[in-house]
LOVEXPA-773946 format. One record per atom (N, C-alpha, C, O): residue number from 0; residue in one letter; z, y, x. Coordinates in Angstrom, 1 decimal, padded with zeros to 4 digits, always signed. Layout:
 mike kolse      Z      Y      X
  NUM     a      Z      Y      X
...
***
This chain:
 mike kolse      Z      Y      X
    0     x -006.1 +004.3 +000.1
    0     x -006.2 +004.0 +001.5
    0     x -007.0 +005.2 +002.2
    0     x -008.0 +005.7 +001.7
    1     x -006.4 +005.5 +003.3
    1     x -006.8 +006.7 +003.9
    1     x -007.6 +006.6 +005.0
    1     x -006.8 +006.0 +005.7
    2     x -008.6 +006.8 +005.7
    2     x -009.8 +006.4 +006.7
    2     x -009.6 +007.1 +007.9
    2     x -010.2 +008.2 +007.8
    3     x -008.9 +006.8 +009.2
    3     x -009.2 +008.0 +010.2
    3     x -010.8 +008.6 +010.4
    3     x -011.8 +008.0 +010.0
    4     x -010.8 +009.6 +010.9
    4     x -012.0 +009.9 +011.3
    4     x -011.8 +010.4 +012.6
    4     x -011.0 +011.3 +012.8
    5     x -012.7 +009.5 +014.0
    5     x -012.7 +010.3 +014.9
    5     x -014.3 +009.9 +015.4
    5     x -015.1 +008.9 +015.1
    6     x -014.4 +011.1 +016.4
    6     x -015.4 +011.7 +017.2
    6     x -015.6 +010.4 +018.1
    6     x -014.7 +009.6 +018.4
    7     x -017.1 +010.3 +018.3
    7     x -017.3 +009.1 +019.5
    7     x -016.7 +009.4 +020.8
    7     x -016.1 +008.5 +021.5
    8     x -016.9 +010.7 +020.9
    8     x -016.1 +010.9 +022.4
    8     x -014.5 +010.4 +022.5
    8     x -014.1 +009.7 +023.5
    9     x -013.8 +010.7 +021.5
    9     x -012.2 +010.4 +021.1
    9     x -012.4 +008.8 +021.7
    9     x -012.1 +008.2 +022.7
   10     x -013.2 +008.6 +020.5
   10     x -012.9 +006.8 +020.5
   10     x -013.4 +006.1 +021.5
   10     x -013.1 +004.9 +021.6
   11     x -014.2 +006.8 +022.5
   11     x -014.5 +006.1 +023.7
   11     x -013.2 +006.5 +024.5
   11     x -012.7 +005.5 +024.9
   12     x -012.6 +007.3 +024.7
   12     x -011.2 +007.8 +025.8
   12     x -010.2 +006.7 +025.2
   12     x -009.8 +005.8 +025.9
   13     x -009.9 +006.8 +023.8
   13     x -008.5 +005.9 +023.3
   13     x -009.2 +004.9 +022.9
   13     x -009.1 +004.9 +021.6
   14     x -009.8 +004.3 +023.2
   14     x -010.5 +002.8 +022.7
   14     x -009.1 +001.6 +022.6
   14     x -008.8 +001.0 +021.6
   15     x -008.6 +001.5 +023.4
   15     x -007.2 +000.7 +023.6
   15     x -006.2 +000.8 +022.4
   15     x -005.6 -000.1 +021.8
   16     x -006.1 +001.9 +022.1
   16     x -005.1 +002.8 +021.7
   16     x -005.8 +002.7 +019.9
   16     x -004.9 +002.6 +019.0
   17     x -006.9 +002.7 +019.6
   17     x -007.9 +002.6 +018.8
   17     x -007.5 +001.3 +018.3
   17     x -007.0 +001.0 +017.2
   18     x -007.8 +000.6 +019.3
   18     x -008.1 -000.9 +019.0
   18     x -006.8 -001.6 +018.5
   18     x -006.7 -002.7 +017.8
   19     x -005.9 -000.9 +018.9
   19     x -004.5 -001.8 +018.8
   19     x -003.5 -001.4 +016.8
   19     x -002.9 -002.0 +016.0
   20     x -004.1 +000.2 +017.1
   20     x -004.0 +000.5 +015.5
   20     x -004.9 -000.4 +014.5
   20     x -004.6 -001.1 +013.5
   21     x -005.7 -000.3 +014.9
   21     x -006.9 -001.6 +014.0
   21     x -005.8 -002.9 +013.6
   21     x -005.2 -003.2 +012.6
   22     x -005.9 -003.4 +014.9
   22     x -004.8 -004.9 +014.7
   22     x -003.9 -004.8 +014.4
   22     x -003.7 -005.3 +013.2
   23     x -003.0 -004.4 +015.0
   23     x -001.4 -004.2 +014.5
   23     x -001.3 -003.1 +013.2
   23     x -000.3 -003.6 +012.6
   24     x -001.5 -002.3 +012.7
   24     x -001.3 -001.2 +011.7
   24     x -002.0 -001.5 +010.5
   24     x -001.6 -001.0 +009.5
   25     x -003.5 -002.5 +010.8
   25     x -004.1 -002.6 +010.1
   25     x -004.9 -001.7 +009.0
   25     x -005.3 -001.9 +007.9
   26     x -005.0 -000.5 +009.9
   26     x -005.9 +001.1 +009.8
   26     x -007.2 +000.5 +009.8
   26     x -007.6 -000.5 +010.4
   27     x -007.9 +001.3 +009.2
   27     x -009.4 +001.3 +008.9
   27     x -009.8 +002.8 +009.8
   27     x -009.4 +003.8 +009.2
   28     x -010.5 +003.0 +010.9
   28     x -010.5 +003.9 +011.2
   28     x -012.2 +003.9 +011.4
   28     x -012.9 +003.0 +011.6
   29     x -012.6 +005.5 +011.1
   29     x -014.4 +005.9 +011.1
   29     x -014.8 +006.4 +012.4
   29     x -014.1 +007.3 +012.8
   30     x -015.8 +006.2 +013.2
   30     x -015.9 +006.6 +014.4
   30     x -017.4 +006.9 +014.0
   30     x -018.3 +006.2 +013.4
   31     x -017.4 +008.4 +014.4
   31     x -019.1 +009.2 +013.9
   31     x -019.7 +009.4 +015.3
   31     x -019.0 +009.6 +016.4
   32     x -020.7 +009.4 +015.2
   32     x -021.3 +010.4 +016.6
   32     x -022.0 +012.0 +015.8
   32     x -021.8 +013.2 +016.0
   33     x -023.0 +011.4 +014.9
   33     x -023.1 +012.5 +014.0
   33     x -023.1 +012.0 +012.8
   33     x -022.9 +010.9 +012.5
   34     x -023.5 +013.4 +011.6
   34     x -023.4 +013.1 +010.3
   34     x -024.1 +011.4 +009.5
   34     x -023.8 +010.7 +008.6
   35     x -025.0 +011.6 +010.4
   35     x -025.6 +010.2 +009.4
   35     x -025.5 +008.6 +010.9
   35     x -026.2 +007.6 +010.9
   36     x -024.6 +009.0 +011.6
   36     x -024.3 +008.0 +012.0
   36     x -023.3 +007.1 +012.3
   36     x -023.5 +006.8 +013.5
   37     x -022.2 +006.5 +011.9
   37     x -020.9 +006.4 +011.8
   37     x -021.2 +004.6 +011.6
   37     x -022.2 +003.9 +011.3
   38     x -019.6 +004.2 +012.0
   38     x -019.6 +002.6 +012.3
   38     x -018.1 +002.8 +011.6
   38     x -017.4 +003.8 +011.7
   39     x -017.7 +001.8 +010.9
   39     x -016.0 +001.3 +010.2
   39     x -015.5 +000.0 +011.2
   39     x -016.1 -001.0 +011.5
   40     x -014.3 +000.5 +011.5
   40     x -013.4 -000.3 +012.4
   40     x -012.6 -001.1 +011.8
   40     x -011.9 -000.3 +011.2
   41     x -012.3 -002.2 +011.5
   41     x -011.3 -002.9 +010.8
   41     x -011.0 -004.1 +011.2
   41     x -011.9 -004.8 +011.7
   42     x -009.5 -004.6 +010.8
   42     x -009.3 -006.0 +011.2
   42     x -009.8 -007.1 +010.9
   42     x -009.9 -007.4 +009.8
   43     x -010.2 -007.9 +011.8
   43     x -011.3 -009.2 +011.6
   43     x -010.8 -010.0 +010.0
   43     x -011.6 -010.4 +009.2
   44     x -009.0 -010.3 +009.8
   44     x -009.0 -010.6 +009.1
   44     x -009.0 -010.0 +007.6
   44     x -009.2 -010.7 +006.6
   45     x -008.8 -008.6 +007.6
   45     x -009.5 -007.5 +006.6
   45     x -010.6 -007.8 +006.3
   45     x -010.7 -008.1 +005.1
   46     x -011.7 -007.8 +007.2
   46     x -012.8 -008.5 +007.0
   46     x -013.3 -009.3 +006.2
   46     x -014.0 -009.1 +005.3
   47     x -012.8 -010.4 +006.7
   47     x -012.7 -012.0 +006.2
   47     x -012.4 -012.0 +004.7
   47     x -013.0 -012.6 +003.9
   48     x -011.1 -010.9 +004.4
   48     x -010.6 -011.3 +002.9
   48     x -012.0 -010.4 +002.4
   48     x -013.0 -011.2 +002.1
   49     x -012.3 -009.0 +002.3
   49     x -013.1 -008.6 +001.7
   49     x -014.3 -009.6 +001.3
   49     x -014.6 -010.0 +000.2
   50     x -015.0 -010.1 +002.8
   50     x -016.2 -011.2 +002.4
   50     x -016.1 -012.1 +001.2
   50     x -017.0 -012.3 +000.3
   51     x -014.6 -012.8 +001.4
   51     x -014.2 -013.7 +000.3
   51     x -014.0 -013.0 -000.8
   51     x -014.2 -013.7 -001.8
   52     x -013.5 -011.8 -001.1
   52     x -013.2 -011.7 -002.6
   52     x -015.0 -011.3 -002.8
   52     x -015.7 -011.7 -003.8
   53     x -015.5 -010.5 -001.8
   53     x -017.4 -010.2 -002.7
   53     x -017.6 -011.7 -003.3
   53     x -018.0 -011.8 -004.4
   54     x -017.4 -013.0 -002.3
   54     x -017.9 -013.9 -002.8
   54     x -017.9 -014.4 -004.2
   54     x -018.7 -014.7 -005.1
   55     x -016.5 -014.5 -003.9
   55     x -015.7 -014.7 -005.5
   55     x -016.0 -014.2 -007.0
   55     x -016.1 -014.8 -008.1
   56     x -016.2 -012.5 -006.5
   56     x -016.4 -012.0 -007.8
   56     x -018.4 -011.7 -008.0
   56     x -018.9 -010.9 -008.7
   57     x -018.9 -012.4 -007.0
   57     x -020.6 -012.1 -007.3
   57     x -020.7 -013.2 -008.2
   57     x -021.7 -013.1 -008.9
   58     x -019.8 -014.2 -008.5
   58     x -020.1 -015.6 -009.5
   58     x -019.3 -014.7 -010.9
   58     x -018.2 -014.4 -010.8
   59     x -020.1 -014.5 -011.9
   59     x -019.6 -014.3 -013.3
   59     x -018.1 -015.0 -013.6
   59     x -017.0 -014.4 -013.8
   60     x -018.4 -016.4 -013.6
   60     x -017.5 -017.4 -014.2
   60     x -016.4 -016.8 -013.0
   60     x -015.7 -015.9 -013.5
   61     x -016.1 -017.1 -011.8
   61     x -015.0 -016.9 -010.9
   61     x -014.7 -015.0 -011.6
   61     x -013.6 -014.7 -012.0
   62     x -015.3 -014.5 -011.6
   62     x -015.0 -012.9 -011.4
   62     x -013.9 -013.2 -013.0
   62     x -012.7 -012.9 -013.1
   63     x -014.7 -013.7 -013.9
   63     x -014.1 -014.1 -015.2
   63     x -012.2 -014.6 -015.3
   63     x -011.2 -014.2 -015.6
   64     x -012.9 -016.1 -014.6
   64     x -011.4 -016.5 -014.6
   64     x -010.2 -015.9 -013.3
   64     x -009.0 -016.2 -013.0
   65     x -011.0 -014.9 -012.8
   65     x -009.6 -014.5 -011.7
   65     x -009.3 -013.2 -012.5
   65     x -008.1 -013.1 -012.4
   66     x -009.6 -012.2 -013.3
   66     x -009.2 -011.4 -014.4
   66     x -008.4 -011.7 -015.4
   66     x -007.4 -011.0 -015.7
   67     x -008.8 -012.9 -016.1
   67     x -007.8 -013.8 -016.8
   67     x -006.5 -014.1 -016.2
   67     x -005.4 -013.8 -016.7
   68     x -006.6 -014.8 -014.8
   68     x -005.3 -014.9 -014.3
   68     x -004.8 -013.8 -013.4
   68     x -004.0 -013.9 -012.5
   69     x -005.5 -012.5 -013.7
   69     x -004.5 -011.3 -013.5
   69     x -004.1 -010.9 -014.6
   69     x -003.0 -010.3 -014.6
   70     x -004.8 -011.1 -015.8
   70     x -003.9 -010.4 -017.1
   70     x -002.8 -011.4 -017.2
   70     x -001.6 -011.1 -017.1
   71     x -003.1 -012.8 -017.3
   71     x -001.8 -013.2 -017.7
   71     x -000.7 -013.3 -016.7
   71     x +000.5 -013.7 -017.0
   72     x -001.1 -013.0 -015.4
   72     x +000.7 -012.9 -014.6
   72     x +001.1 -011.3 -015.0
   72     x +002.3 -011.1 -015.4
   73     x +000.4 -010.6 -014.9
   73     x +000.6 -008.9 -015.4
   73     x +001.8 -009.6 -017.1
   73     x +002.9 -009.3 -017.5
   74     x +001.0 -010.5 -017.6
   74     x +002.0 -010.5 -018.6
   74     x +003.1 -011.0 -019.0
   74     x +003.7 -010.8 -020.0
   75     x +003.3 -012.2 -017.5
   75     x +004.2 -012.8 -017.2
   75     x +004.1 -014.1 -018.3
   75     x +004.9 -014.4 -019.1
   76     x +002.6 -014.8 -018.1
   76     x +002.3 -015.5 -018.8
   76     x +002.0 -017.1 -017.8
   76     x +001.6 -018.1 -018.3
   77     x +002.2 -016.9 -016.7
   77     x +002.3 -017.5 -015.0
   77     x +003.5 -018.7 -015.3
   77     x +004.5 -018.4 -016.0
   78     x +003.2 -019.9 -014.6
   78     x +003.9 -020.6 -014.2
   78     x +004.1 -021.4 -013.1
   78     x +003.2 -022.3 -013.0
   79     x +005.1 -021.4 -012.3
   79     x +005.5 -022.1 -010.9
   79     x +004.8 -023.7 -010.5
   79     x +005.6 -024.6 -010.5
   80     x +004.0 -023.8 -010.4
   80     x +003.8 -025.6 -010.0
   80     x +004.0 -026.1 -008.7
   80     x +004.4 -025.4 -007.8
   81     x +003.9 -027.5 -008.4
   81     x +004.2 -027.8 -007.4
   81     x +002.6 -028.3 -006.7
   81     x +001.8 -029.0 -007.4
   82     x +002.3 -027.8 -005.3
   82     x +000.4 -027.9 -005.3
   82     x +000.8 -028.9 -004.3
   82     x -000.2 -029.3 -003.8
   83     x +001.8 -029.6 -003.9
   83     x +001.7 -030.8 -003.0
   83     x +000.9 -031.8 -003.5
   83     x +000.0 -032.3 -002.8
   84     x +001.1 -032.3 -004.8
   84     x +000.5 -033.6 -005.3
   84     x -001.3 -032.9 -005.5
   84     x -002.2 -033.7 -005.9
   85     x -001.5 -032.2 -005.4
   85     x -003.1 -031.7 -005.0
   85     x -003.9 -031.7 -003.7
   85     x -005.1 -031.5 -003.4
   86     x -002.7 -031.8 -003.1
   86     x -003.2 -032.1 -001.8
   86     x -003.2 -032.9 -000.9
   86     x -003.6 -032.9 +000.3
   87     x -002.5 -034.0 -001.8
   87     x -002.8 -035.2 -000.8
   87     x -003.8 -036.1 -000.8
   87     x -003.9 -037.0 +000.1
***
């Protein structure tokens, strides 16, 4: 994944234009004023998922069993169910 980088001046003129790549393109873009001061732009629901997977994998046991069920669909070791009757 590749990161724009623009100038505060830039991103104050195309802020619109900024903003709409964020949402719709779902670009992560870097907006600096100087070297040690910079802000990351991204979509709220980008966001959201990152929060949720930190959460996920800060618990051992969860970090554990979602590795498990990445080796075994990687091995085609996965099976189709039906999640209706779980949810009623």
């Amino acid at each position: 994944m590749s990161i724009l980088q623009i100038n505060l001046q830039e991103f104050d003129t195309q802020l619109t234009q900024i903003f709409e790549r964020v949402c719709k393109n779902h670009e992560v873009i870097s907006v600096y004023k100087e070297p040690e001061q910079e802000i990351i732009m991204l979509d709220a629901k980008e966001y959201s998922s990152l929060l949720e997977t930190l959460y996920l994998l800060s618990n051992s046991y969860n970090a554990e069993r979602l590795c498990q069920g990445i080796l075994q669909h990687e091995q085609g070791l996965t099976r189709e169910i039906d999640v209706k009757a779980y949810l009623d």
